[in-house]
C-alpha angles and dihedrals in degrees: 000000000000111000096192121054126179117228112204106190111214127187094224103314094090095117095037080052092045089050096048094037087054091045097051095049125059115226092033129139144168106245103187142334132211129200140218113252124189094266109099097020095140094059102046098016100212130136121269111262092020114125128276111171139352116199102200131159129236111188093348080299106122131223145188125217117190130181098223109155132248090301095109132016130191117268122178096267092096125051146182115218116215118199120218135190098197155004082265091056099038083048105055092040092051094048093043090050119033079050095135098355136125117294094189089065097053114102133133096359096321124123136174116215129216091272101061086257109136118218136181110211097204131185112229089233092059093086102042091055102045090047110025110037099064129268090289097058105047085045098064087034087054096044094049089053101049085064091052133090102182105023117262110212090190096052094049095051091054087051085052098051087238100139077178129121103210109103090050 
């Protein structure tokens, strides 16, 4: 059993998010959902048998969804890192999800979907460069990033002097 759960707190968008989350990611299911009843109405304020949460898996990773109200709503605080193996990888999670999001929050691998959810598609080769290749190294890497949006692999591995093809 999972420990550690997320809880994403939606106004009222918790199933459409559940629906595009699970399509986005392969191995993904909705595991249960539970429903308002009258009792406590006049705390949430939703309609019996609405939904009120939906625990559902992307990847084996689970998740809460809960229709909470307007109450709360997703900064950037919080993020969801996505690893990649490739460009094809980085490329097909940062146009699913930042599908209707907020372009003005995308920098450096960072995206905000259209649900106010921040995300960092990352490719898996990203860490090892920037702590384990010298200063130099991480510096040009790190120089080469903070002039991305979607992460470029290509463009990493020439800042970092890998005329290599191993990480597309």
């Amino acid at each position: 059993m999972q420990k550690i759960t997320p809880c994403l707190w939606f106004d009222d968008q918790a199933e459409e998010a559940v629906a595009f989350y699970t399509a986005i990611f392969k191995h993904s299911k909705i595991l249960e959902i539970a429903r308002y009843t009258e009792s406590g109405h006049e705390f949430h304020g939703k309609r019996a048998d609405s939904i009120m949460t939906i625990i559902f898996e992307l990847n084996g990773q689970t998740f809460t969804a809960l229709n909470g109200g307007p109450v709360f709503t997703f900064n950037e605080a919080v993020s969801f890192q996505v690893s990649c193996e490739n460009q094809q990888e980085v490329d097909e999670y940062w146009q699913k999800l930042s599908e209707g999001g907020d372009e003005r929050a995308q920098q450096c691998g960072w995206l905000k979907d259209k649900y106010g959810v921040s995300w960092q598609i990352v490719p898996a080769m990203l860490p090892p460069l920037l702590t384990h290749c010298g200063q130099e190294t991480a510096q040009r890497v790190m120089n080469a990033l903070l002039n991305m949006k979607k992460i470029d692999i290509a463009a990493l591995q020439r800042a970092a002097g890998d005329t290599g093809n191993k990480y597309t």
